[in-house]
C-alpha positions in Angstrom: 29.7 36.4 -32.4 27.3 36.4 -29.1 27.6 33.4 -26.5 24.8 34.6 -24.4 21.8 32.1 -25.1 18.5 33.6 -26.3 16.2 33.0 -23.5 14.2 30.1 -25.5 17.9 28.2 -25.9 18.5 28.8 -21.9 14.6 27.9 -21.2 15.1 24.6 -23.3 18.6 23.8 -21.5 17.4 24.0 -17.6 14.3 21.9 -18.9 16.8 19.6 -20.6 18.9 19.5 -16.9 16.0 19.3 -15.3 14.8 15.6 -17.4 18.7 14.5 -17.2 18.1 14.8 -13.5 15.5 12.6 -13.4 16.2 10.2 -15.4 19.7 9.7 -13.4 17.5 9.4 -10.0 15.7 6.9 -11.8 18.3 5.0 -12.8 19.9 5.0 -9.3 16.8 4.3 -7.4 15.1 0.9 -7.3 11.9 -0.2 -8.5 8.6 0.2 -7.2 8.4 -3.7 -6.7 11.8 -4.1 -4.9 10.1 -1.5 -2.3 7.2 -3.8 -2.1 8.4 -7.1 -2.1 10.8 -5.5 0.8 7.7 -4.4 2.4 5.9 -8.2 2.3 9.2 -9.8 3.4 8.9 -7.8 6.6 5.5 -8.5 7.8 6.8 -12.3 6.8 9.9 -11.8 9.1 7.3 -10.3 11.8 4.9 -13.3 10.7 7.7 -15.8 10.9 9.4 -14.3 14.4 5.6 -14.4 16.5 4.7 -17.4 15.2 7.7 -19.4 15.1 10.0 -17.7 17.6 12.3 -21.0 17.2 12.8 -20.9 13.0 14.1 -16.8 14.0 16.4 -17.8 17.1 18.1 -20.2 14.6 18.1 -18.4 11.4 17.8 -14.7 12.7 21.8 -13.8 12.8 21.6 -15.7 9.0 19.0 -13.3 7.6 20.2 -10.3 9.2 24.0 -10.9 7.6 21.9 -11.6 4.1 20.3 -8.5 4.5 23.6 -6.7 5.5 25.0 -8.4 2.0 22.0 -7.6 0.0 22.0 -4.0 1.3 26.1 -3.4 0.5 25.8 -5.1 -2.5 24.7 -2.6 -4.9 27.8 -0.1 -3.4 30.3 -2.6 -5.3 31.3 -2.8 -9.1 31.1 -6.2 -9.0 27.8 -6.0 -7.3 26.0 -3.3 -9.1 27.0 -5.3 -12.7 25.2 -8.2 -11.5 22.3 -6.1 -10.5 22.2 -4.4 -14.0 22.3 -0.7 -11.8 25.0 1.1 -14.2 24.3 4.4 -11.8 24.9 5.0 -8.1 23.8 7.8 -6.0 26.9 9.7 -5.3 26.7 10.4 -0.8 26.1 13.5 0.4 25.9 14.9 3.8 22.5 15.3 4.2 22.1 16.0 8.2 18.3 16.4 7.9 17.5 13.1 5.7 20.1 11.0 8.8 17.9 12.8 11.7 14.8 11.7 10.1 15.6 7.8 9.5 17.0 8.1 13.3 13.9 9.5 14.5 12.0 6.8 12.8 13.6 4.2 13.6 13.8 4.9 17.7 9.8 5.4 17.3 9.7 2.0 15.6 12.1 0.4 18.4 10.7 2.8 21.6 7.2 1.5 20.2 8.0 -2.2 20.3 9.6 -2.3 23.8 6.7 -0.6 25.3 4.5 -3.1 23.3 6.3 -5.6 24.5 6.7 -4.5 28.5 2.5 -3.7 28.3 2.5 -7.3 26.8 0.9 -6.2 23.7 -0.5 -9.8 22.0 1.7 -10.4 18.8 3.7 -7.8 19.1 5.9 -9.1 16.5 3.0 -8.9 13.7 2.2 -5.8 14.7 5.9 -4.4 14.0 6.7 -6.2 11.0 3.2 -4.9 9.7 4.0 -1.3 10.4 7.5 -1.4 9.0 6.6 -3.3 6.2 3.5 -1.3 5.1 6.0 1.7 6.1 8.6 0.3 4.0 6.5 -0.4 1.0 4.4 2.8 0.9 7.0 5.4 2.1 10.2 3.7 0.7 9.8 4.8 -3.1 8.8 9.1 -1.9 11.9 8.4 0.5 14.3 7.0 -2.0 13.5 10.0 -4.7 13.2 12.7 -2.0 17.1 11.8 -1.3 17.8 11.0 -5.2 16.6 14.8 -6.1 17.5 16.5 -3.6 21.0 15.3 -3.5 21.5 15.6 -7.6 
């Protein structure tokens, strides 16, 4: 009796990898309109802190700890039940994907302190326009990118 697989059965077992793959990076990832609504909540918060810096001085260190919750959440059993997310994204080191979201995110702050030393007119808009679109646009190539290449 022969275990080697004819190539058809080893052809139709990577393809069969190949969809399991996928549909576990699907599972673990979020949904399109998560990445979007994240998006619109950030040119909000950019709205919100330009034109009413007072409402962000009081509630700023309140939506950053909800964020900080909202963010951790899905890392917990308890937490991903509630979400309904039965998979998570096992970490990997991934020195290239950490260098990348460093890099962007000193552009994003380097850009807005020279915006805001040239006095730049609603500089705040302007930021949480570019991360948001960034964050809306980007976030779902970003999020499988990192799903597939770490499976």
């Amino acid at each position: 009796m022969s275990t080697t697989p004819t190539p058809e059965e080893a052809r139709r077992a990577l393809q069969d990898v190949d969809r399991r793959r996928d549909q576990t990076a699907a599972a673990a990832g979020w949904p399109w309109w998560a990445w979007l609504a994240t998006g619109v909540a950030a040119v909000a918060c950019g709205f919100a802190a330009d034109r009413y810096p007072d409402f962000v001085r009081t509630y700023g260190i309140t939506i950053v700890v909800l964020l900080l919750v909202a963010s951790m959440l899905p890392n917990t059993r308890w937490g991903a039940a509630l979400l309904k997310r039965p998979v998570r994204r096992r970490a990997t080191a991934d020195t290239s994907a950490l260098l990348w979201s460093v890099l962007v995110v000193a552009l994003l702050i380097g850009g807005m302190t020279l915006a805001s030393a040239l006095d730049v007119p609603h500089v705040w808009v302007w930021s949480g326009l570019i991360v948001g679109v960034l964050m809306a646009a980007a976030g779902p190539w970003w999020q499988r990118r990192v799903l597939i290449r770490s499976a």
